[in-house]
TINU-539571 format. One line per field, with one value per residue (C-alpha): residue number from 0; chain; x, y, z; residue in one letter. Coordinates in Angstrom, 1 decimal. Example, Ala and Ser with C-alpha at 12.3 -4.5 7.8 and 13.67 -1.06 7.14 Angstrom:
2
lumdo	(0	1)
lofi	(A	A)
c1	(12.3	13.7)
c2	(-4.5	-1.1)
c3	(7.8	7.1)
martor	(a	s)
This chain:
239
lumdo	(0	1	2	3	4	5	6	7	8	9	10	11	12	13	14	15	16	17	18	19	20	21	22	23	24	25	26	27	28	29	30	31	32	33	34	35	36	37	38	39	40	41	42	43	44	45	46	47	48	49	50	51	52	53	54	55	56	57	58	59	60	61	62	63	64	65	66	67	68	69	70	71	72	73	74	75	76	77	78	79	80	81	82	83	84	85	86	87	88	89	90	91	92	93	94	95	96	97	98	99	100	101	102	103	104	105	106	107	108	109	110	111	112	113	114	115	116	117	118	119	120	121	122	123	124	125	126	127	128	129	130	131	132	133	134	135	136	137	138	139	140	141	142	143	144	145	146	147	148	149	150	151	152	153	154	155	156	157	158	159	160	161	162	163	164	165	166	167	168	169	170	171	172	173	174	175	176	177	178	179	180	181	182	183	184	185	186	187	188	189	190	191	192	193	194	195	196	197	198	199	200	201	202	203	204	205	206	207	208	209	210	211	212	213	214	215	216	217	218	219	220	221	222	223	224	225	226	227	228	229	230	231	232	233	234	235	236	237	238)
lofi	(A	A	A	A	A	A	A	A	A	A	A	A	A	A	A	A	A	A	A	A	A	A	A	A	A	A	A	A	A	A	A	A	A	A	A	A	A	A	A	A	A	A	A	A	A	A	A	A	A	A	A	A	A	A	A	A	A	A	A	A	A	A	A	A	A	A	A	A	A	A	A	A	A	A	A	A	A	A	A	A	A	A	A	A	A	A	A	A	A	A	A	A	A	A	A	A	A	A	A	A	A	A	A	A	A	A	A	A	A	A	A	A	A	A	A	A	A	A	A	A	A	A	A	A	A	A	A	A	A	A	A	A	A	A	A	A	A	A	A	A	A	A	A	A	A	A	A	A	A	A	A	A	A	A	A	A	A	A	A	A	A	A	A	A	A	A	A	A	A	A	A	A	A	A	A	A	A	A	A	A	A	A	A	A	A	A	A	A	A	A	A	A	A	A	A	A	A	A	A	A	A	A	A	A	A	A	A	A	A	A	A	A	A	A	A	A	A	A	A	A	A	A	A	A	A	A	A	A	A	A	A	A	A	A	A	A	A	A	A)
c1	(-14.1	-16.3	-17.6	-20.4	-17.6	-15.5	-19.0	-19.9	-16.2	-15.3	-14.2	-11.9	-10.8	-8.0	-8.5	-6.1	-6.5	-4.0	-3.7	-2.8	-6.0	-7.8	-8.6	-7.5	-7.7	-5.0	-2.7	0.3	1.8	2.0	2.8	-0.5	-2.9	-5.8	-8.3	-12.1	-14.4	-15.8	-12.5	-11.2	-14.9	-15.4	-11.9	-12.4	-15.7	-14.0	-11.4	-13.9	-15.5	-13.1	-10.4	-7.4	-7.3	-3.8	-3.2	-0.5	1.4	4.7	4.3	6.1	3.8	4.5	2.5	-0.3	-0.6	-1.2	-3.5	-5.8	-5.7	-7.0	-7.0	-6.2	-5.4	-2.7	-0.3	3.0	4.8	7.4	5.8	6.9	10.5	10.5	13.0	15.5	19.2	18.8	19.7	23.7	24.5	26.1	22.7	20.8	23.8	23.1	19.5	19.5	22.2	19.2	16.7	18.8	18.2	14.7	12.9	10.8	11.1	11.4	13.6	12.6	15.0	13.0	15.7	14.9	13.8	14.3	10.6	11.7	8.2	7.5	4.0	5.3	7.2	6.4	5.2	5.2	4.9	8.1	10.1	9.1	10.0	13.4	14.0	13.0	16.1	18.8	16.7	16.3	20.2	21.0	18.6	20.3	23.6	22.6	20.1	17.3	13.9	12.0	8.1	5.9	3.7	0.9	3.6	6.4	9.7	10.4	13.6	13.4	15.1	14.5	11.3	9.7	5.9	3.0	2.1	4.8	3.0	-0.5	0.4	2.6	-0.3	-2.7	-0.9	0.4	-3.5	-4.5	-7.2	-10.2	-11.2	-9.2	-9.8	-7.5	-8.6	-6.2	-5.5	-2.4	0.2	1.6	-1.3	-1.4	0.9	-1.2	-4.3	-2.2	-1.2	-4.9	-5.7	-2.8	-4.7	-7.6	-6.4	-5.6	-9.6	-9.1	-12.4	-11.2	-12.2	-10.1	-11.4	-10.0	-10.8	-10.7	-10.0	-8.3	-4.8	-6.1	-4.4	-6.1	-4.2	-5.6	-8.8	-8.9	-8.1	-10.7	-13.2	-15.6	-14.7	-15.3	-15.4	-13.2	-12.0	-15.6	-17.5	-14.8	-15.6	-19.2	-18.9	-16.6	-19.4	-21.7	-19.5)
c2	(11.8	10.1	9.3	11.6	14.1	13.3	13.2	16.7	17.7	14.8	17.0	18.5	15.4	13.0	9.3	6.8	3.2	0.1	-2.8	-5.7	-6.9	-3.4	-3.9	-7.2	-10.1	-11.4	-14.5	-16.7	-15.4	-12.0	-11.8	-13.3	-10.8	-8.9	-6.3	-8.0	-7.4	-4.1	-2.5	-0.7	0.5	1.9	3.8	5.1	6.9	8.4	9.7	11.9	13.0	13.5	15.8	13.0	9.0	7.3	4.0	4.1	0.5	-0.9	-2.7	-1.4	0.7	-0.7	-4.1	-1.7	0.2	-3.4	-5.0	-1.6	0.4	3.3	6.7	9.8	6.9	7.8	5.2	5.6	2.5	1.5	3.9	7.0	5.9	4.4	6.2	6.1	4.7	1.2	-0.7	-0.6	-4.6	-5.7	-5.0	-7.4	-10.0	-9.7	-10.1	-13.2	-14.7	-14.0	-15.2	-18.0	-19.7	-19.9	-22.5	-21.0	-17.6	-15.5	-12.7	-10.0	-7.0	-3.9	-2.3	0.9	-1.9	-5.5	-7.4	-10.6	-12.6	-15.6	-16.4	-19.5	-20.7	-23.6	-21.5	-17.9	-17.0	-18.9	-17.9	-14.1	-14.0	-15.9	-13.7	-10.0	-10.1	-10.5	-8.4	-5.5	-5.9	-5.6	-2.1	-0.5	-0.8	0.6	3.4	1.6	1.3	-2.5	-2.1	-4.6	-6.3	-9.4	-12.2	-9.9	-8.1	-4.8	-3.1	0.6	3.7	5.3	8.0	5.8	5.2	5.1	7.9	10.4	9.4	10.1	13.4	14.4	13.5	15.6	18.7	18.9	18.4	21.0	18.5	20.0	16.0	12.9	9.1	6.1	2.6	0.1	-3.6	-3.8	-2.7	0.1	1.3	3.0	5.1	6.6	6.6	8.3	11.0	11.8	12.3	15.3	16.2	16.3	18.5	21.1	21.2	18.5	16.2	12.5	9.1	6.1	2.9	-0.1	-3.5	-6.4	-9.9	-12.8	-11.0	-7.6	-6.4	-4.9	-1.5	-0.7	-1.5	-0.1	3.7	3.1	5.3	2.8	-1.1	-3.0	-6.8	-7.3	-5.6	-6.3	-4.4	-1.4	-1.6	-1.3	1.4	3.5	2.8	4.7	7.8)
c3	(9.6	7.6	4.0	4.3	4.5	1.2	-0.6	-0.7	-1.9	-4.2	-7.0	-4.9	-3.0	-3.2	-3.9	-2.2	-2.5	-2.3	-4.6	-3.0	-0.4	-1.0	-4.9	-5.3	-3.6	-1.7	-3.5	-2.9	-6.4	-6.3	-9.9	-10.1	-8.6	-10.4	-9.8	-8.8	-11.1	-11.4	-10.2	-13.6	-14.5	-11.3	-11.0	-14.8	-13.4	-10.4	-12.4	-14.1	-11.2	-8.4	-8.1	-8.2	-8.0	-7.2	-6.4	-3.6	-3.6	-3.2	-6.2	-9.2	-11.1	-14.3	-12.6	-11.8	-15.1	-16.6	-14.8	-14.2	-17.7	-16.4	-17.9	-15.5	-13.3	-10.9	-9.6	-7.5	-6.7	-4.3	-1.3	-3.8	-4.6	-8.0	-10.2	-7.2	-7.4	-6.6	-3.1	-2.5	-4.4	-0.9	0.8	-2.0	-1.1	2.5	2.1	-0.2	2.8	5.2	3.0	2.2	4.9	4.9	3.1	0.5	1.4	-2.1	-2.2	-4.7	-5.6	-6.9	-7.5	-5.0	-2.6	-1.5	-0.7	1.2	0.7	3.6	2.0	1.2	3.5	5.5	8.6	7.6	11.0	12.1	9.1	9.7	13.8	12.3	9.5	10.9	12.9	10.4	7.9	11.0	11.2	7.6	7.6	11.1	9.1	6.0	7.6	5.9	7.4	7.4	6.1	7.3	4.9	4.7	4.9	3.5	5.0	2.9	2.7	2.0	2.2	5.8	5.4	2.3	3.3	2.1	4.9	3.1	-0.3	0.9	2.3	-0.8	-2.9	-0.7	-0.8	-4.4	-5.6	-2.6	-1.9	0.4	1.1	1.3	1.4	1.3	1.5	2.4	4.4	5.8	8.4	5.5	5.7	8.8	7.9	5.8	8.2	10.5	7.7	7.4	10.5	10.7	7.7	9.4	12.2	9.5	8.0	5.2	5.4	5.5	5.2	6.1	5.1	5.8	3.9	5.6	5.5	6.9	7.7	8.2	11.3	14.2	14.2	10.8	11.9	15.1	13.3	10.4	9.8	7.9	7.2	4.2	4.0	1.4	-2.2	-3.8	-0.8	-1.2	-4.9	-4.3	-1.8	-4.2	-6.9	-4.8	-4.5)
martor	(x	x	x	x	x	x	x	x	x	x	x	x	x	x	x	x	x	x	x	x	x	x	x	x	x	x	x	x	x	x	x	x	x	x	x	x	x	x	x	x	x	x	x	x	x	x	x	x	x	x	x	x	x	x	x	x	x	x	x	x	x	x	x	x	x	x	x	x	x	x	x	x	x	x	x	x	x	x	x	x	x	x	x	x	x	x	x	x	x	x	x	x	x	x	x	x	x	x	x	x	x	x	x	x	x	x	x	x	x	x	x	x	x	x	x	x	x	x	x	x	x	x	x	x	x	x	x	x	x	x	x	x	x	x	x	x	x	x	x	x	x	x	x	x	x	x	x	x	x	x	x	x	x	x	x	x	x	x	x	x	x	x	x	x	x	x	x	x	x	x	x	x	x	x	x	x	x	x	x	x	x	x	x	x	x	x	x	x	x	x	x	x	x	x	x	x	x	x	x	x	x	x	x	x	x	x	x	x	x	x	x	x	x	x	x	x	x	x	x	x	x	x	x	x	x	x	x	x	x	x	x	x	x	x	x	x	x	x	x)
């Protein structure tokens, strides 16, 4: 389990990565994120040479397509369940009740999800311990699951992740290697999905990119950490 495995079988390997914290920098705006530089130039070369490249987000991919105008470029947005019906309308009326009362805490309807966004809230961490409740509430009666985020509350149907999308992506390529490279709670999911991967002979590589908000869980099941999207750029430069 390591990048000296993925190497060796990179045109037969499947590429992974996250946006948000992975290739770009974390911001209070997420409308506002971009790609560090280097990021499009690097992914246009890897799409070339490796066997598949998807960005894995729960970000509409419509964002990612415009920001990284990438060729071959994979992207599936929402943890895989764009092009679903959308949420129920009296789950998004519950969900803006919660959020409601919650000084600047943005709710965001993606249509096959809700993102409830504490980021700017006075005390994210106080609005999220109040919120998660209600929002936990709202899911239990709607047999919806709640995905963790970095100062964000997702509401998605139960079974979305970006675990189920990195091991969908995995066996429809019939990748012989894969690597994902991510910063956030969600992405454990997918770590984890690798390492069942693993157990069945696919080489892997988990990388996980850290910063101020990276949580301990991630990093505890990396394979290889990268300060930040501009190191994860230069190691996937190197590939």
């Amino acid at each position: 389990m390591s990048l000296e495995e993925v190497k060796p079988r990179l045109a037969r390997a499947a590429l992974l990565l996250d946006f948000d914290g992975t290739l770009s920098p974390i911001v209070v705006r997420p409308e506002e994120a971009r790609p560090v530089a280097g990021a499009e130039e690097v992914l246009a070369g890897l799409v070339e040479r490796a066997g598949s490249v998807t960005i894995v987000t729960g970000r509409r991919s419509g964002f990612i397509r415009s920001v990284l105008p990438v060729d071959g470029l994979d992207v599936i947005g929402q943890f895989g369940m764009e092009g679903f019906p959308p949420m129920p309308p009296e789950v998004l009326a519950e969900v803006n009740a919660a959020g409601a009362e919650e000084p600047g805490v943005r709710v965001v309807n993606k249509g096959a999800s809700i993102a409830v966004h504490v980021r700017t809230a006075p005390d994210p961490d106080a609005a999220t311990a109040r919120i998660s409740g209600p929002l936990v509430a709202i899911a239990e009666r709607y047999g919806l699951d709640v995905l963790p985020g970095k100062r964000v509350l997702e509401l998605a149907r139960s079974g979305s992740s970006k675990g189920t999308v990195a091991a969908e992506v995995v066996a429809r390529t019939r990748a012989e290697a894969a690597l994902y490279a991510g910063d956030d709670l969600g992405d454990v999911l997918a770590f984890d999905a690798l390492e069942v991967l693993a157990a069945d002979g696919v080489a892997i590589c988990r990388i996980a990119v850290v910063g101020e908000e990276t949580p301990e869980e991630l990093i505890a099941k990396a394979d290889l950490t990268v300060a930040g999207p501009e190191e994860l750029v230069a190691l996937l430069r190197e590939l």
